[in-house]
BADREN-871652 format. One record per residue (C-alpha): residue number from 1; x, y, z. Coordinates in nm, 2 decimals. Last residue first. Example, Ala and Ser with C-alpha at 12.3 -4.5 7.8 and 13.67 -1.06 7.14 Angstrom:
2
     i        x        y        z
     2     1.37    -0.11     0.71
     1     1.23    -0.45     0.78
//
This chain:
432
     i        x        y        z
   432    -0.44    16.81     5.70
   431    -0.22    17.11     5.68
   430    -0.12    17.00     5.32
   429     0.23    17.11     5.21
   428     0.40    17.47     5.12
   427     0.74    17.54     5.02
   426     0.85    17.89     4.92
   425     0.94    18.03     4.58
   424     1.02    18.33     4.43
   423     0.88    18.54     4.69
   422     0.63    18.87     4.64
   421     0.54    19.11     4.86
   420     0.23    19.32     4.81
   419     0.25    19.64     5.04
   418     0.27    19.55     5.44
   417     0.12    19.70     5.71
   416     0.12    19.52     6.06
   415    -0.03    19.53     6.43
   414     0.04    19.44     6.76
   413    -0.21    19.46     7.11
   412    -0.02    19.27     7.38
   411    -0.06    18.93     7.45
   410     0.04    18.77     7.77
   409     0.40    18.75     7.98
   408     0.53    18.43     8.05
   407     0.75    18.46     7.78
   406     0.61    18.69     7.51
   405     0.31    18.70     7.37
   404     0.13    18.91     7.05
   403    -0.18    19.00     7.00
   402    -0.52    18.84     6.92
   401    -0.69    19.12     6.76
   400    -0.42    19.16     6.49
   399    -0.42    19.50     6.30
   398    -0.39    19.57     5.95
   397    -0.19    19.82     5.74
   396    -0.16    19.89     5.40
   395     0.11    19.94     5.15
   394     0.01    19.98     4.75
   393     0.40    20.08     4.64
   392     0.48    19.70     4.56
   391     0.83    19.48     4.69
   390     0.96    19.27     4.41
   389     1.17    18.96     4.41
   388     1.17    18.81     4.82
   387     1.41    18.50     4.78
   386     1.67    18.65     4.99
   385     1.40    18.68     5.28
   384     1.32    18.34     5.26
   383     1.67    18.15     5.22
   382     1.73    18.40     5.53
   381     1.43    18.32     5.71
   380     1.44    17.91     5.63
   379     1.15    17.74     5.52
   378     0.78    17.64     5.58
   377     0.42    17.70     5.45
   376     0.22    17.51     5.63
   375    -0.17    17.41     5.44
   374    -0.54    17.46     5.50
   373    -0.78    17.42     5.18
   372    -0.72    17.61     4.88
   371    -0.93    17.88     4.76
   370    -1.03    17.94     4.39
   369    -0.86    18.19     4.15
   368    -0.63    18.46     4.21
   367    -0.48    18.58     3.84
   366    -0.18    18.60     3.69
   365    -0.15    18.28     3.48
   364    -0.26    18.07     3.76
   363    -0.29    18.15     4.13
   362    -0.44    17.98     4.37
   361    -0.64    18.09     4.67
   360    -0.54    18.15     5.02
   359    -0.66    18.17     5.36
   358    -0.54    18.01     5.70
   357    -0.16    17.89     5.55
   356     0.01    17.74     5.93
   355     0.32    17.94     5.96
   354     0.66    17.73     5.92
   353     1.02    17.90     6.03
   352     1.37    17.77     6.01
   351     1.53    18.09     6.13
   350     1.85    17.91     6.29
   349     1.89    18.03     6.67
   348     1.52    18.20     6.62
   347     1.35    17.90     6.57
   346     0.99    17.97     6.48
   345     0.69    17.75     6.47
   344     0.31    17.76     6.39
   343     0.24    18.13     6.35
   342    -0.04    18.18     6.20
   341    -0.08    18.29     5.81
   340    -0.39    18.46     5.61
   339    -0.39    18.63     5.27
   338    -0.16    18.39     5.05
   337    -0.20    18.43     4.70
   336    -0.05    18.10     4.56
   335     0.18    17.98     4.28
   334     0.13    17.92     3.88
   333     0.21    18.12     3.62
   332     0.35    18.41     3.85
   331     0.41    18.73     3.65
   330     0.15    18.89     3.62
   329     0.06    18.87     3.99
   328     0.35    19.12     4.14
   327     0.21    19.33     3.84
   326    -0.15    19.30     4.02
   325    -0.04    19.34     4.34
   324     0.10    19.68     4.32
   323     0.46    19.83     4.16
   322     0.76    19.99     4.36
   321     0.92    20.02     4.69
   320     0.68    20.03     5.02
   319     0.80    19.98     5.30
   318     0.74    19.64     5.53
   317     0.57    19.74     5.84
   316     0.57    19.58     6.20
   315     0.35    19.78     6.43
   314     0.46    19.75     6.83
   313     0.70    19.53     6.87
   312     0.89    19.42     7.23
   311     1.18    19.50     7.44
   310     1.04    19.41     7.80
   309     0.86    19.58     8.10
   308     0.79    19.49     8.42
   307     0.49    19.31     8.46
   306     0.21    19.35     8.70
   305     0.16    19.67     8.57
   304     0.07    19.54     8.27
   303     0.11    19.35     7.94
   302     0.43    19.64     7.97
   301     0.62    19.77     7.67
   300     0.96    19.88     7.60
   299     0.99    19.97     7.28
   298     1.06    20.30     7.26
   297     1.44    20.35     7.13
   296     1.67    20.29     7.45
   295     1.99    20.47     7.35
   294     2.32    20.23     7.32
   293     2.55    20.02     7.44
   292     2.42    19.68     7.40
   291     2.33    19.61     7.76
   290     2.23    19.96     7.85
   289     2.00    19.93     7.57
   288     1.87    19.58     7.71
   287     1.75    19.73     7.99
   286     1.62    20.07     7.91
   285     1.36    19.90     7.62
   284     1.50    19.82     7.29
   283     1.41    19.73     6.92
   282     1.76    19.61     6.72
   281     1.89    19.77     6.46
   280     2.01    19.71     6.09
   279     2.03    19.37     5.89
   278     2.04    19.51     5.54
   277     1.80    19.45     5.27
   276     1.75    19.80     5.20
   275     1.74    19.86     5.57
   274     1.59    19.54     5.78
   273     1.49    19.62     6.13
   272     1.45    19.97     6.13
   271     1.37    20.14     6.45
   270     1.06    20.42     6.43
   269     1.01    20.62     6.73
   268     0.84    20.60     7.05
   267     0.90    20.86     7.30
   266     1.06    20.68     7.67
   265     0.88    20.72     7.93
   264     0.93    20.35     8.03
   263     0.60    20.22     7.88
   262     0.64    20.33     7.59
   261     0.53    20.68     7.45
   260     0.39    20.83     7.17
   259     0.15    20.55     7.09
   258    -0.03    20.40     6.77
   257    -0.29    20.15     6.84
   256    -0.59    20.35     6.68
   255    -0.36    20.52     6.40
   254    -0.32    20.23     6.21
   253    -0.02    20.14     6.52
   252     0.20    20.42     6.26
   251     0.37    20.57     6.61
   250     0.49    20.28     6.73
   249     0.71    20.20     6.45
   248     0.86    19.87     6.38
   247     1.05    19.83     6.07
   246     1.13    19.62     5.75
   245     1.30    19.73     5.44
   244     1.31    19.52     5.09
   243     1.43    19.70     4.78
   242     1.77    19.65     4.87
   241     1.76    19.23     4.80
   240     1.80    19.02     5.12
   239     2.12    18.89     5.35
   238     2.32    19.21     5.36
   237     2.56    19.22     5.65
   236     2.52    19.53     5.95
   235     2.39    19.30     6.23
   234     2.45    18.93     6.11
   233     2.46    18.75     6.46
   232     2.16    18.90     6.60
   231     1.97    18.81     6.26
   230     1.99    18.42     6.36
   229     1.88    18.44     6.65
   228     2.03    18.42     7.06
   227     2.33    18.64     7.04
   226     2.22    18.71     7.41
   225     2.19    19.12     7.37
   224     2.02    19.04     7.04
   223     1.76    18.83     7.23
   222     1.73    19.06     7.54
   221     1.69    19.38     7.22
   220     1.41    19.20     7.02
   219     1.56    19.12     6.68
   218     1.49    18.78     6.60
   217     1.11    18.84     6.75
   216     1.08    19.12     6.48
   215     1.21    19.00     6.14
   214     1.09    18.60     6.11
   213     0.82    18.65     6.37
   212     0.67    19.04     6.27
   211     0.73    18.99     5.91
   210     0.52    18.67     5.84
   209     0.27    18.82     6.07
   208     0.21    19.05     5.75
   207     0.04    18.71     5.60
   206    -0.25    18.90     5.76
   205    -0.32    19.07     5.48
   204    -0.24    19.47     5.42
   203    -0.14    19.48     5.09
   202    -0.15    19.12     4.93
   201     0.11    18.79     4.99
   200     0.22    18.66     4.70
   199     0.40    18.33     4.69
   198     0.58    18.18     4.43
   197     0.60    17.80     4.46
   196     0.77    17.49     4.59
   195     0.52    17.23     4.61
   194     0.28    17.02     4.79
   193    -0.01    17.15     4.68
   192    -0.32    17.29     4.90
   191    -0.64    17.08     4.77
   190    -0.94    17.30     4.58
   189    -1.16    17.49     4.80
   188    -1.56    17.52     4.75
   187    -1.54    17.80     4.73
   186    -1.42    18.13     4.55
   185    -1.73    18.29     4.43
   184    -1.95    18.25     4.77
   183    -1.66    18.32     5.01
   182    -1.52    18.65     4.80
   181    -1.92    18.75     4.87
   180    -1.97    18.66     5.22
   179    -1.63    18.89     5.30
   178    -1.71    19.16     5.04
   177    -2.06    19.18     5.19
   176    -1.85    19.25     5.52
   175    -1.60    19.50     5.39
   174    -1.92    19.68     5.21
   173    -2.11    19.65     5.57
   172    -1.75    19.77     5.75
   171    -1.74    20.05     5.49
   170    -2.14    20.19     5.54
   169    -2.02    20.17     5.94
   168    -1.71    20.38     5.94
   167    -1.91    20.66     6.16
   166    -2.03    20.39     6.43
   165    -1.66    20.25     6.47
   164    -1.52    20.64     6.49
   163    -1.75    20.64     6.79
   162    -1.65    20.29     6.94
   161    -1.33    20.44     7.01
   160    -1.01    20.50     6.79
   159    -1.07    20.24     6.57
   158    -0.88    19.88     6.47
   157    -0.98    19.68     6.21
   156    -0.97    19.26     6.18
   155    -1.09    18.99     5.91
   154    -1.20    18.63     5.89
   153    -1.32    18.39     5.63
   152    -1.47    18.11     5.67
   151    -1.56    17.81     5.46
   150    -1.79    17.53     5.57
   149    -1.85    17.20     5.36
   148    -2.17    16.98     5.31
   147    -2.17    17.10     4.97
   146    -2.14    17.46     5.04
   145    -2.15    17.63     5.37
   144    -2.04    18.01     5.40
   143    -1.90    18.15     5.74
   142    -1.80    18.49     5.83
   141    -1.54    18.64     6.08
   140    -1.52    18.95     6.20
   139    -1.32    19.10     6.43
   138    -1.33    19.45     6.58
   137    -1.07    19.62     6.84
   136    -1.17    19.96     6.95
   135    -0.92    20.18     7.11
   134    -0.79    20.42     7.38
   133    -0.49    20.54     7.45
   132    -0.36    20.80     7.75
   131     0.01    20.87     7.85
   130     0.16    21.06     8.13
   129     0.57    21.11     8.21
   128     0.72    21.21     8.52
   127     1.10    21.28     8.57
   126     1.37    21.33     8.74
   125     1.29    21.09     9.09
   124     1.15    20.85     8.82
   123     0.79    20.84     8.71
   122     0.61    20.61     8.45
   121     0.20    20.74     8.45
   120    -0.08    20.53     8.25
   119    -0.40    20.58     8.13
   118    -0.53    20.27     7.93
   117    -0.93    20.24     7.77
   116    -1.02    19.95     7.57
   115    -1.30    19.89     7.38
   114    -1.35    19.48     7.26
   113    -1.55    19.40     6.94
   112    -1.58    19.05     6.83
   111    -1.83    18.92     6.58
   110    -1.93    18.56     6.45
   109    -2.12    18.56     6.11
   108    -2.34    18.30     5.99
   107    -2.46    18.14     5.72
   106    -2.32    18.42     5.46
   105    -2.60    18.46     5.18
   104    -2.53    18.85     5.13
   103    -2.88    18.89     5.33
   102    -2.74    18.74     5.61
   101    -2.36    18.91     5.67
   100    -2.58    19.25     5.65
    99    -2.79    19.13     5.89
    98    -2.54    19.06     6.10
    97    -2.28    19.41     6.05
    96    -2.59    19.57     6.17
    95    -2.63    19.40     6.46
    94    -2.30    19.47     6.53
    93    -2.32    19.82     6.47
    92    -2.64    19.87     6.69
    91    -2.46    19.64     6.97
    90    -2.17    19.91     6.99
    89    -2.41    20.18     7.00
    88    -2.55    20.08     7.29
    87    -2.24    20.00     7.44
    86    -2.09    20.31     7.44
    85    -2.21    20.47     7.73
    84    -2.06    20.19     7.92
    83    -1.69    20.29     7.87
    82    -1.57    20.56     8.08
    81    -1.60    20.41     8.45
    80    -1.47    20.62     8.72
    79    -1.18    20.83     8.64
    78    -0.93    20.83     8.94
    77    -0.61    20.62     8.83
    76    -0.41    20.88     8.62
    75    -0.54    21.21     8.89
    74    -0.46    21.00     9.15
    73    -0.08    20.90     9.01
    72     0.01    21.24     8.94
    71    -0.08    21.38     9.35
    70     0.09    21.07     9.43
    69     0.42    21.12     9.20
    68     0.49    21.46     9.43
    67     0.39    21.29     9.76
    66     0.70    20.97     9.66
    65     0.49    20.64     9.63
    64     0.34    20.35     9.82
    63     0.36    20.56    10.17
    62     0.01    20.49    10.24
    61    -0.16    20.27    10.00
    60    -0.33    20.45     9.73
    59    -0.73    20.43     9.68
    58    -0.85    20.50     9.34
    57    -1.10    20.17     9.36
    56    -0.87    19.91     9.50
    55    -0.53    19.92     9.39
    54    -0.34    19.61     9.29
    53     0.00    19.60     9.41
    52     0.34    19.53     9.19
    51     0.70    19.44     9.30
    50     0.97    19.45     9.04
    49     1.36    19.36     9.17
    48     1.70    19.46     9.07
    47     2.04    19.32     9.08
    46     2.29    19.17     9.32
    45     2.16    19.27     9.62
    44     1.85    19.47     9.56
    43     1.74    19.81     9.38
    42     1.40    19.87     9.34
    41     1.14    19.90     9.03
    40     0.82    19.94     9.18
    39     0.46    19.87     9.03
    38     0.08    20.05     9.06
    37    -0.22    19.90     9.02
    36    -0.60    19.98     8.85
    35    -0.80    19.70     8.71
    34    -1.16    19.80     8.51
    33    -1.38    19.54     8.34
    32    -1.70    19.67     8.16
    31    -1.98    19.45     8.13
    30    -1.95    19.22     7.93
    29    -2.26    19.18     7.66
    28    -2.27    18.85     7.48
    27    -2.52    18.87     7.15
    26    -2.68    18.56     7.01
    25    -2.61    18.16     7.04
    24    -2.41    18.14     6.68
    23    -2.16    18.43     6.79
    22    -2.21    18.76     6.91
    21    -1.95    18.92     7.08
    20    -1.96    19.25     7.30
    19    -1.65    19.32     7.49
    18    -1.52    19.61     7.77
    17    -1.21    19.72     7.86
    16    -1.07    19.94     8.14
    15    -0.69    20.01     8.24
    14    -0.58    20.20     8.54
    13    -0.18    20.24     8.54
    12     0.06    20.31     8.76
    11     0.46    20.30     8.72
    10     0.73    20.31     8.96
     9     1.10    20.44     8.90
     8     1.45    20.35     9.08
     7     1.32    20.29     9.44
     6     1.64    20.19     9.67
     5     1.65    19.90     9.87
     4     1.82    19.91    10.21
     3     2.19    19.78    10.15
     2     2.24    19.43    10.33
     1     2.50    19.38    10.57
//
């Protein structure tokens, strides 16, 4: 006979977000979006089970959870709406941010800025534990035409509300006329090689995605727990240089994205992937911890409450060591300063990686020069990560807007900080 269920923890969460772009046909206001629901983790037959319900307004359903979590779970899902008070001031920034993008000779300039505000309770018959984030995401991203030809270039920065947005505004219009300006001096491109070269990538770029697939997806706790990568299999061994470490830390998120908690009440910490060129630990959520034998280490993360939660990163950071960009540059004759990489495939059985190259500029005799057009830079994570020959002091941290998926589940906020790296030589190729 089957054993009645039996409710291990539930989690609630009200979430509320709200976007202003402005693109080439004007300004898009949303208006603020807000989803409150509530999931249960229950024992079944041969396992466990998740089962979620979206709550209307701040309503519970009858019986949903235990009286003493109820009382928690109203006050996490009550607030009414948080988030429109600071849309005007959103729009005067943006605007802002437009003009400025004008008069420095940029053609246009597309804008993104998304507020989001996430209270969240995760409760177990022993314990109840409350957390509360809020951020604003910007993106900008400016365009320069020359000779029939556009260039863009883009850039992202995370706040803790709109308000701290407003108050860094005289920095966003230098980062901005530093955009249109680097676009205007550097352009039009010259061809990607096909080559093995050095590669630099700056202080706080967003090469640092480089780190977060070839480290951070490799060591996820449900793909160590598999043997399923290429690191799994080489916990403890030495496969790059000591002066490189790599870890995930929740609590360094560029202060906007940081948390203290994941999404399983667990407190956040900081889990080194790669110790002085050592393959260390593994990030976990409850799960996979039990699997592997040890403590979970607060990564366990949730798109939603519609999911249940799984071992994923957070903020990816190489650590600093010694030196800054410009004596990574002396050095390098003739290679590329990459500033912008996608992912375009990872293999995590065998690390054979390539990342399509979305901004860089050549390099000769130590200094950056012009742009090259789109390329893939490709290779092997443990030919790569061996071939990494000086780490700089001059970290810095960026976040990514678009976030970070997983499965079937959707993005999730991520971001990275990196120092300048440098590699003795990685293969690149024309993207097109």
């Amino acid at each position: 006979m089957p054993k009645e269920p039996i409710a291990l923890d539930w989690f609630v969460e009200r979430r509320e977000a709200a976007e202003i772009a402005h693109t080439r046909s004007g300004l898009r206001l949303q208006s603020p979006t807000c989803e409150r629901g509530l999931s249960e983790c229950r024992t079944i037959d041969g396992g466990t089970e998740h089962a979620w319900t979206e709550l209307v307004h701040d309503a519970l359903p009858p019986g949903a959870l235990p009286a003493e979590v109820a009382t928690r779970a109203r006050e996490v899902i009550a607030p009414g709406p948080l988030l429109t008070e600071s849309h005007e001031h959103a729009t005067e920034v943006i605007r802002r941010l437009v003009d400025v993008a004008r008069h420095a000779g940029a053609s246009h300039l597309d804008v993104l800025l998304r507020e989001v505000d996430r209270r969240t309770l995760f409760a177990t018959p022993e314990r109840h534990v409350e957390d509360h984030s809020r951020y604003a995401l910007l993106e900008v991203k400016a365009f320069h035409s020359t000779d029939g030809a556009t260039a863009d270039l883009w850039r992202a920065l995370a706040f803790p509300d709109v308000a701290h947005l407003r108050a860094a505004l005289p920095s966003l219009e230098s980062t901005v006329d530093g955009l249109v300006r680097e676009l205007r001096e550097t352009t039009p491109a010259v061809p990607c090689p096909t080559a093995t070269l050095p590669i630099v990538f700056p202080p706080g770029a967003a090469s640092g995605c480089f780190f977060h697939e070839v480290c951070g997806h490799p060591l996820e706790g449900d793909v160590v727990a598999r043997s399923g990568s290429y690191l799994a299999r080489r916990l403890g061994q030495r496969i790059a240089e000591p002066w490189l470490s790599v870890s995930d830390d929740p609590t360094d998120g560029h202060s906007a994205l940081a948390f203290a908690f994941d999404d399983e009440g667990h407190s956040a910490r900081s889990v080194p992937l790669l110790r002085d060129g050592v393959v260390a630990s593994p990030l976990l959520d409850a799960r996979t911890a039990r699997a592997l034998g040890h403590a979970p280490n607060g990564h366990g993360r949730r798109v939603d409450f519609r999911h249940p939660p799984l071992p994923r990163m957070a903020h990816t950071r190489v650590e600093p060591h010694e030196g800054n960009l410009k004596s990574l540059l002396a050095d390098v004759a003739h290679g590329l300063l990459v500033q912008h990489l996608t992912p375009r495939h990872m293999d995590l059985l065998s690390g054979d990686f390539s990342f399509y190259i979305v901004e860089a500029r050549e390099v000769r005799d130590g200094r950056p020069g012009r742009r090259v057009s789109p390329g893939i830079l490709g290779g092997n994570g443990l030919e790569a990560l061996a071939s990494i020959d000086a780490v700089g002091a001059d970290a810095k941290n960026l976040f990514a807007t678009r976030g970070c998926r997983k499965l079937d589940h959707g993005p999730l906020p991520v971001s990275f900080g990196q120092p300048a790296v440098r590699f003795r030589g990685l293969h690149v190729r024309p993207w097109r």
